[in-house]
DRENDOMI-785688 format. One record per residue (C-alpha): residue in one letter; x, y, z; residue number from 1. Coordinates in pm, 1 decimal, decimal comma. Each point is the difference from the previous one (the first is absolute). Layout:
BEGIN
site res: A | c1: X | c2: Y | c3: Z | n: NUM
...
This chain:
BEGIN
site res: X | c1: -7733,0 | c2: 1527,0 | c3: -3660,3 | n: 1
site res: X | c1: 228,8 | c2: 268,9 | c3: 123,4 | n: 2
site res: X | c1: 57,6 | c2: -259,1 | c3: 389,4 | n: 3
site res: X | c1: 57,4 | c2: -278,7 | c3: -257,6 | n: 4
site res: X | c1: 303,4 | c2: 142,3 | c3: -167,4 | n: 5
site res: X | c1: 119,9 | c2: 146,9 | c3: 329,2 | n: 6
site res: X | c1: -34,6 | c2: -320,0 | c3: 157,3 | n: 7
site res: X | c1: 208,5 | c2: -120,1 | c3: -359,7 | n: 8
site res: X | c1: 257,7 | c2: 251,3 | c3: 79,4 | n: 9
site res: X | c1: 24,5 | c2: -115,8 | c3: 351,8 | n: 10
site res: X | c1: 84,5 | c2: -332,4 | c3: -50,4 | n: 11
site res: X | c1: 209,3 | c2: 51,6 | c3: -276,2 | n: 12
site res: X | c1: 208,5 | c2: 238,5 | c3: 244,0 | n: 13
site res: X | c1: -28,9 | c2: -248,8 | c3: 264,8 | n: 14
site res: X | c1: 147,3 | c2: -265,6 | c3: -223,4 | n: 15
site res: X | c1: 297,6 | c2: 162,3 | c3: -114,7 | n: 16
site res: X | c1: 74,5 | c2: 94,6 | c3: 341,5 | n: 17
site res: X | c1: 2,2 | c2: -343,1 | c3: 105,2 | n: 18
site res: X | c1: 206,2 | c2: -121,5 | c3: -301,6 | n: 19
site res: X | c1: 253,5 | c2: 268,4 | c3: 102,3 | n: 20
site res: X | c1: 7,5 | c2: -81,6 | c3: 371,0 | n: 21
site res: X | c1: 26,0 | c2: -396,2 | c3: -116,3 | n: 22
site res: X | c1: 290,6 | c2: 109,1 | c3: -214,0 | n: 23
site res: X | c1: 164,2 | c2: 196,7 | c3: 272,4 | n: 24
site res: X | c1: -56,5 | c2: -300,9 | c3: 256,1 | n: 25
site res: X | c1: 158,5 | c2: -225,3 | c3: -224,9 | n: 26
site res: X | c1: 286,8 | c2: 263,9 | c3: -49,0 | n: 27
site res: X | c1: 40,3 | c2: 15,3 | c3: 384,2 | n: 28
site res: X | c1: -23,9 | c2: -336,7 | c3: 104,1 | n: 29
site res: X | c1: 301,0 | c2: -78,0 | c3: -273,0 | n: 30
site res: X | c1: 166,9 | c2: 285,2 | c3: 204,0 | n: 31
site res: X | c1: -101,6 | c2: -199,1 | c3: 312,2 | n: 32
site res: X | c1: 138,1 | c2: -340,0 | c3: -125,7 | n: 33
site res: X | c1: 316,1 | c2: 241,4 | c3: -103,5 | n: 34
site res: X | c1: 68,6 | c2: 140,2 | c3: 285,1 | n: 35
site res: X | c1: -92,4 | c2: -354,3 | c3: 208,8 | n: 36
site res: X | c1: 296,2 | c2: -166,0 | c3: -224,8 | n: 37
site res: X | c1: 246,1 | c2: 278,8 | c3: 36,9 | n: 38
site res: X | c1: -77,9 | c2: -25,7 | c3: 424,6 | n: 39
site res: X | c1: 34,5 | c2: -369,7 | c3: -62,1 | n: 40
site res: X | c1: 343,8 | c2: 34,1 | c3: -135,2 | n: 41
site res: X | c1: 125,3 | c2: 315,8 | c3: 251,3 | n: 42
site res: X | c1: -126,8 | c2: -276,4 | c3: 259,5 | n: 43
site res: X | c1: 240,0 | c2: -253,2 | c3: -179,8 | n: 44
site res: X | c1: 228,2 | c2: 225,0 | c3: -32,9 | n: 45
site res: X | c1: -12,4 | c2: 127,8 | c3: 369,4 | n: 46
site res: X | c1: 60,9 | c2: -365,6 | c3: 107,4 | n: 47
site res: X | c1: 311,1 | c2: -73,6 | c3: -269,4 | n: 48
site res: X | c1: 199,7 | c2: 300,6 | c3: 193,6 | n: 49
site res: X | c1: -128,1 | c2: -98,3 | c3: 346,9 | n: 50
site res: X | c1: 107,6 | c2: -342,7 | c3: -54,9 | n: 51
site res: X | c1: 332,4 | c2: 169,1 | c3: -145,9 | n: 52
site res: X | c1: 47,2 | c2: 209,5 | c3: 252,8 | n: 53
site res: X | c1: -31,8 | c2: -244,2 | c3: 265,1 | n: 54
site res: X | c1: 195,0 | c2: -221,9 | c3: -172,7 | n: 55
site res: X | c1: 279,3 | c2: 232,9 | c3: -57,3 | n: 56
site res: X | c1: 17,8 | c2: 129,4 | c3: 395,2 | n: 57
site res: X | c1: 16,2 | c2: -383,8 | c3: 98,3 | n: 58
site res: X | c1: 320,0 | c2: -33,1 | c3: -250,2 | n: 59
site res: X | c1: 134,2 | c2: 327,5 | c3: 175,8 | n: 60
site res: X | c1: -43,2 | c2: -42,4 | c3: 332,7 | n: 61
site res: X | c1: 122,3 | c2: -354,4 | c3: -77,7 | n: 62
site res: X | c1: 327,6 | c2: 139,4 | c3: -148,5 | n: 63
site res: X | c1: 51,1 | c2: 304,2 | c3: 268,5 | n: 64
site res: X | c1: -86,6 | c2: -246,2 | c3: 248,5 | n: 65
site res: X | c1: 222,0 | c2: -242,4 | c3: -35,0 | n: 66
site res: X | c1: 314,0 | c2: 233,4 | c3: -134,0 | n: 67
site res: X | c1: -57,2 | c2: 192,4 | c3: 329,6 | n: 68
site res: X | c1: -8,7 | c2: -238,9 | c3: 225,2 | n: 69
site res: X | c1: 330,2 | c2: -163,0 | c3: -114,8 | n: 70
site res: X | c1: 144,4 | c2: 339,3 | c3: 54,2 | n: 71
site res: X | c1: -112,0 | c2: 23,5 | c3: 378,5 | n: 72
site res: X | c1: 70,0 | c2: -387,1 | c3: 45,6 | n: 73
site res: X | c1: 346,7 | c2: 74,0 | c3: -117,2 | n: 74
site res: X | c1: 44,4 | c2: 217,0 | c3: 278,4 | n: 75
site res: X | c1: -216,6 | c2: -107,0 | c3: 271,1 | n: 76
site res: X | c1: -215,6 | c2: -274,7 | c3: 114,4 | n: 77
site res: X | c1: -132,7 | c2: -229,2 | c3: -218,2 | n: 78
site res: X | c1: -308,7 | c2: 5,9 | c3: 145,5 | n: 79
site res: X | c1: -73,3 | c2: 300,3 | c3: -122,8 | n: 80
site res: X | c1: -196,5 | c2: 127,9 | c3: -340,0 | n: 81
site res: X | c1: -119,1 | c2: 251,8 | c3: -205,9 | n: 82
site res: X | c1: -319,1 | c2: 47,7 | c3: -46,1 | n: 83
site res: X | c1: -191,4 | c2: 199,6 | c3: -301,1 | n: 84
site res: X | c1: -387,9 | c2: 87,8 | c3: 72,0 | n: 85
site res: X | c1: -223,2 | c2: 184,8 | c3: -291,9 | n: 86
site res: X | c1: -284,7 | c2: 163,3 | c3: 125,8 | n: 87
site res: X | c1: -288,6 | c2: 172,8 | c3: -240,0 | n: 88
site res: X | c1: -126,9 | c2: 333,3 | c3: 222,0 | n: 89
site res: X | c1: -275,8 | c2: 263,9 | c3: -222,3 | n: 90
site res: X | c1: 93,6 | c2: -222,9 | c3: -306,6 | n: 91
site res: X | c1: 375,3 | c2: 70,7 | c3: 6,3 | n: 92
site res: X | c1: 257,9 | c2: -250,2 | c3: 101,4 | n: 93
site res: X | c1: 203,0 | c2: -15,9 | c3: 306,4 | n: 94
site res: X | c1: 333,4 | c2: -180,0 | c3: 66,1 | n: 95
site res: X | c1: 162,6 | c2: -45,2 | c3: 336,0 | n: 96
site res: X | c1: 324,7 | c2: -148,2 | c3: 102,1 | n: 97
site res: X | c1: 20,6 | c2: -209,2 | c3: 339,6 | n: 98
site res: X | c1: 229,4 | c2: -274,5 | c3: 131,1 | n: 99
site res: X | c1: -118,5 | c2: -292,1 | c3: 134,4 | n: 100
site res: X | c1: 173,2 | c2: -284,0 | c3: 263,6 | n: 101
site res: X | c1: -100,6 | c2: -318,9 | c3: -17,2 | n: 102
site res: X | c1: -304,0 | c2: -198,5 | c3: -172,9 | n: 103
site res: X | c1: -206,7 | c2: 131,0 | c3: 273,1 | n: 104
site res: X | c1: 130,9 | c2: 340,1 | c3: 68,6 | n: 105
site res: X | c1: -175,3 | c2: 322,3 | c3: -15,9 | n: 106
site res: X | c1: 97,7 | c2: 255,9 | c3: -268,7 | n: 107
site res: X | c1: 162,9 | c2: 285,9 | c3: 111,4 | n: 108
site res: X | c1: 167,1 | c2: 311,0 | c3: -127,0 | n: 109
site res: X | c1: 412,3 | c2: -43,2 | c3: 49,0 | n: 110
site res: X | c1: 49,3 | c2: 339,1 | c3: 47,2 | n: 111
site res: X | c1: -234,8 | c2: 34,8 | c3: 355,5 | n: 112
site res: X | c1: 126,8 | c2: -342,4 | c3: 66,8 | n: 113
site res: X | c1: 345,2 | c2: -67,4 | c3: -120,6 | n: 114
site res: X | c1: 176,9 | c2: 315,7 | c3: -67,1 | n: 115
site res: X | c1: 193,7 | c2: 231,8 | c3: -273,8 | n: 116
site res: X | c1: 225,6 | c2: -329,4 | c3: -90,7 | n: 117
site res: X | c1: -259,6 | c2: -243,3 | c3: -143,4 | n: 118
site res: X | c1: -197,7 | c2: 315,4 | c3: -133,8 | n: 119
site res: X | c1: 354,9 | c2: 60,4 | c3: -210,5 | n: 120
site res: X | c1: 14,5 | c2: -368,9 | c3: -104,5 | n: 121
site res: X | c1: -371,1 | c2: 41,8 | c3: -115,7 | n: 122
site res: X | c1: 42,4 | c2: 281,4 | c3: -194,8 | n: 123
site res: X | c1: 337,9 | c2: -99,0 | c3: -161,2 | n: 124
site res: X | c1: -212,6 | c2: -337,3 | c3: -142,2 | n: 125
site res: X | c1: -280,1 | c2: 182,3 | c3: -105,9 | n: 126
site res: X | c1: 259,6 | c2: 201,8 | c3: -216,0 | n: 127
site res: X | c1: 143,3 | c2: -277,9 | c3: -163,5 | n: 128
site res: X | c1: -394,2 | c2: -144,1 | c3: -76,9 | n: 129
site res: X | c1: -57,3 | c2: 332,5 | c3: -146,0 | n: 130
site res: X | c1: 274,5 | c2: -7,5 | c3: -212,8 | n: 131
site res: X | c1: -38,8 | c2: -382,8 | c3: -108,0 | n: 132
site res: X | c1: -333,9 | c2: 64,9 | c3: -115,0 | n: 133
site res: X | c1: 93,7 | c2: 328,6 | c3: -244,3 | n: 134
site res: X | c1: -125,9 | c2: -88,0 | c3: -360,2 | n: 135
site res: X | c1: 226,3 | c2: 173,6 | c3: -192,4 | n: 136
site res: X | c1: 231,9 | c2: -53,2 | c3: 286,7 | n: 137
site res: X | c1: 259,6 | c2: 278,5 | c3: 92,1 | n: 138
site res: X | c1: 395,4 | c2: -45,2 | c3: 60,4 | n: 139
site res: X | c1: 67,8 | c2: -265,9 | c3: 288,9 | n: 140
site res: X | c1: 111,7 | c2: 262,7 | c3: 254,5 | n: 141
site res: X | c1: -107,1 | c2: 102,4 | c3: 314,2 | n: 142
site res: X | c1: 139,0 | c2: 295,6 | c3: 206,6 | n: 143
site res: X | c1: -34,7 | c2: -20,0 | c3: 368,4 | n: 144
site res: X | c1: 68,2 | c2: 292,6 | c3: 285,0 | n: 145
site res: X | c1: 102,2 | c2: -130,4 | c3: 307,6 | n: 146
site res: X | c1: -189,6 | c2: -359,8 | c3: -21,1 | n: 147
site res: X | c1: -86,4 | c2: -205,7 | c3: 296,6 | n: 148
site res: X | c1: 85,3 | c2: 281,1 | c3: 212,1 | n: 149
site res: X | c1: -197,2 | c2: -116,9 | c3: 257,3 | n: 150
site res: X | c1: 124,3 | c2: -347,9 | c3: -8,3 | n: 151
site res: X | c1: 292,8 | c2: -10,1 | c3: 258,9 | n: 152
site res: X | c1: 152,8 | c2: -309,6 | c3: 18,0 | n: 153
site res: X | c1: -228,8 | c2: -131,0 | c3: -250,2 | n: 154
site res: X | c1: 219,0 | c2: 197,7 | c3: -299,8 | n: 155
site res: X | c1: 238,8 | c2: -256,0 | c3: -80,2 | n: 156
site res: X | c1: -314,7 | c2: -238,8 | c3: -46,1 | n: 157
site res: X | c1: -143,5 | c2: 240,2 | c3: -193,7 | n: 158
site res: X | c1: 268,4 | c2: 58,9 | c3: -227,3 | n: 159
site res: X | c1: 3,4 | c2: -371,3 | c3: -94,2 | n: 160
site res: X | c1: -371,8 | c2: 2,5 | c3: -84,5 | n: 161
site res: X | c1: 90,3 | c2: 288,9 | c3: -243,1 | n: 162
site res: X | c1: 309,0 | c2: -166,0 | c3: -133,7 | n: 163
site res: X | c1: -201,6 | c2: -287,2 | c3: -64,4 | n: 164
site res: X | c1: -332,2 | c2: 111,6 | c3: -142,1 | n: 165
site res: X | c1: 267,4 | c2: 209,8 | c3: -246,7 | n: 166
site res: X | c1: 182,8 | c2: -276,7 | c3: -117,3 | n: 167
site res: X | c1: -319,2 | c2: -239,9 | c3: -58,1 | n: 168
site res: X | c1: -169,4 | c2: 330,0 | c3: -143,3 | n: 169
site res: X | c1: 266,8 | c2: 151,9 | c3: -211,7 | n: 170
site res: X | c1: -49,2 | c2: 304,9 | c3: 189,5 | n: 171
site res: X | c1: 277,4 | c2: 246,6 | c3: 62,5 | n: 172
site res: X | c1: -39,0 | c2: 202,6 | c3: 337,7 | n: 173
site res: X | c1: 126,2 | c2: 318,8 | c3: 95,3 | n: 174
site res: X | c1: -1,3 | c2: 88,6 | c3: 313,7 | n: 175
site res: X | c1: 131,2 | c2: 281,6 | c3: 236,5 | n: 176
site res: X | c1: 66,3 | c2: -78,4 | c3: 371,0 | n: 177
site res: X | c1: 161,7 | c2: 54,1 | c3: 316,3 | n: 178
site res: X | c1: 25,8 | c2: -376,9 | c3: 119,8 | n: 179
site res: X | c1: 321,7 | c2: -196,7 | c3: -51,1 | n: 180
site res: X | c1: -182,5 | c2: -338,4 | c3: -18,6 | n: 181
site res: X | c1: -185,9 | c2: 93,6 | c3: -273,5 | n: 182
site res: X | c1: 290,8 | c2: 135,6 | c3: -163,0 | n: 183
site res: X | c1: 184,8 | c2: -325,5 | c3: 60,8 | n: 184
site res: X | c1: -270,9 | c2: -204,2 | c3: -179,2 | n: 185
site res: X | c1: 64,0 | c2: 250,0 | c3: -361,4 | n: 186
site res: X | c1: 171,8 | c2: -116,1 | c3: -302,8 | n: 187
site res: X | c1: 179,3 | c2: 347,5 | c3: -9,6 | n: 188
site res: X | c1: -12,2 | c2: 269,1 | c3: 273,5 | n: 189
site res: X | c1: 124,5 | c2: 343,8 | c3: 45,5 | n: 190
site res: X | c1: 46,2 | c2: 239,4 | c3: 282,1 | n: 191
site res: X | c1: -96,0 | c2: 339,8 | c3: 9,3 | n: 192
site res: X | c1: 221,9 | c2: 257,7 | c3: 185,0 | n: 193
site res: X | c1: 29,5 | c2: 377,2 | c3: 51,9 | n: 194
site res: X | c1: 392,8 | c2: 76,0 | c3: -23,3 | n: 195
site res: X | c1: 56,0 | c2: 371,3 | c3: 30,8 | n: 196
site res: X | c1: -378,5 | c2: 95,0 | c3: -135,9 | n: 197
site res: X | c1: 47,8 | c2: -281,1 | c3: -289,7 | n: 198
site res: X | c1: -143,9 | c2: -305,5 | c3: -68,1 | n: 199
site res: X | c1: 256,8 | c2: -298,3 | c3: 33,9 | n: 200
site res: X | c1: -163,2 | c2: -306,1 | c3: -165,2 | n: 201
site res: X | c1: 206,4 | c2: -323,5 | c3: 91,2 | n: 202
site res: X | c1: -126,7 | c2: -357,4 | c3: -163,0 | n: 203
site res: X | c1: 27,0 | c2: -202,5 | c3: 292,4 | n: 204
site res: X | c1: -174,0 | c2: -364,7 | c3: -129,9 | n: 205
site res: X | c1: 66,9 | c2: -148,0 | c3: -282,5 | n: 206
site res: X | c1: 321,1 | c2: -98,2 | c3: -188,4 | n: 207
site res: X | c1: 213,8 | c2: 336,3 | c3: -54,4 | n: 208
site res: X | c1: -2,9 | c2: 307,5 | c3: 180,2 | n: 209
site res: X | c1: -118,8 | c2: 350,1 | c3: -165,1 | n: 210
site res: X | c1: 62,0 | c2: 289,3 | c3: 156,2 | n: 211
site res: X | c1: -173,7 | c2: 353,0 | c3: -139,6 | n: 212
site res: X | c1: 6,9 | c2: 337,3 | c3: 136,7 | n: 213
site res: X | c1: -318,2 | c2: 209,8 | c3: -78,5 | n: 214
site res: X | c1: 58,5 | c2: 423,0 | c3: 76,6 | n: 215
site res: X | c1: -330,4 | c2: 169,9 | c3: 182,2 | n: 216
site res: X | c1: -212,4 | c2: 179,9 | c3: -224,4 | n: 217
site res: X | c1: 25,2 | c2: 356,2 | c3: 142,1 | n: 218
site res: X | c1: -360,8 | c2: 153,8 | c3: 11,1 | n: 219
């Protein structure tokens, strides 16, 4: 009598046990089919901004590309071009700049290959990328120290590619420098002297002549 109502108590125990583990399987495999839609979607998701992404640096290195390369081409040989590589290294990207000659050519950096002058060109286009692609953009104005320093008698070349990328661009430059043929090339230029520890500023391009006198600060 007493085994029969243990036995009773038993399976009684035994059967609420199994209605709460059914329960809790049904609550965790509604969990499972949660958490299986909300991988489903990251998955999605992780695809949308890959395919964004990918999308976006083919745009870019489209648009530096070819901006770049009419720069150099403007200066040198037409044969060469700019070239704009992403690279994806411990899950970060990579960008490199190289220049390329011909269809067939192999990459190569300009600085190891070509020198200070076409490194200058380079990095005066990339500027002017940079600046295009500003959303809220800031005031059209570049300041330059000493550009194209490297350039030699490439300057005069290169101050026509700036004239003309800022009159297509809108884009006033400023510039300071120590070469007359760039100074040629300027809507309005001034020369810097030191008269008797002053500054003598005389306009010396454009349409009427300035002259300002500017004492030393004494420290």
């Amino acid at each position: 009598m007493f085994d029969l109502i243990r036995l009773q108590n038993l399976v009684g125990s035994k059967i609420a046990q199994r209605s709460l583990y059914a329960a809790r399987t049904q609550e965790l495999g509604a969990k499972i089919e949660g958490l299986q839609h909300q991988a489903e979607l990251y998955s999605q998701a992780r695809f949308i901004l890959a395919e964004v992404t990918r999308t976006t640096q083919e745009r870019l290195k489209g648009y530096v590309e070819e901006l770049v390369t009419m720069a150099i081409q403007s200066i040198y040989s037409e044969d060469l071009r700019f070239v704009v590589d992403f690279d994806y290294k411990r899950n970060k990207a990579e960008i490199s700049f190289r220049v390329k000659e011909g269809e067939e050519g192999e990459p190569f950096i300009p600085k190891d290959e070509m020198g200070g002058g076409l490194v200058e060109i380079i990095s005066f286009a990339l500027r002017v990328v940079l600046w295009s692609l500003q959303n809220p953009s800031s005031r059209a104005v570049l300041i330059l120290d000493e550009p194209f320093s490297a350039a030699g008698s490439l300057s005069r070349q290169c101050g026509e590619m700036v004239k003309e990328i800022s009159m297509k661009l809108g884009l006033q430059i400023i510039m300071v420098t120590h070469s007359e043929a760039l100074a040629e090339i300027a809507d309005r230029a001034w020369k810097v002297e030191r008269v008797n520890r002053r500054s003598v500023v005389t306009q010396i391009g454009g349409s009427e002549e300035v002259v300002a006198v500017k004492k030393r600060r004494r420290l």
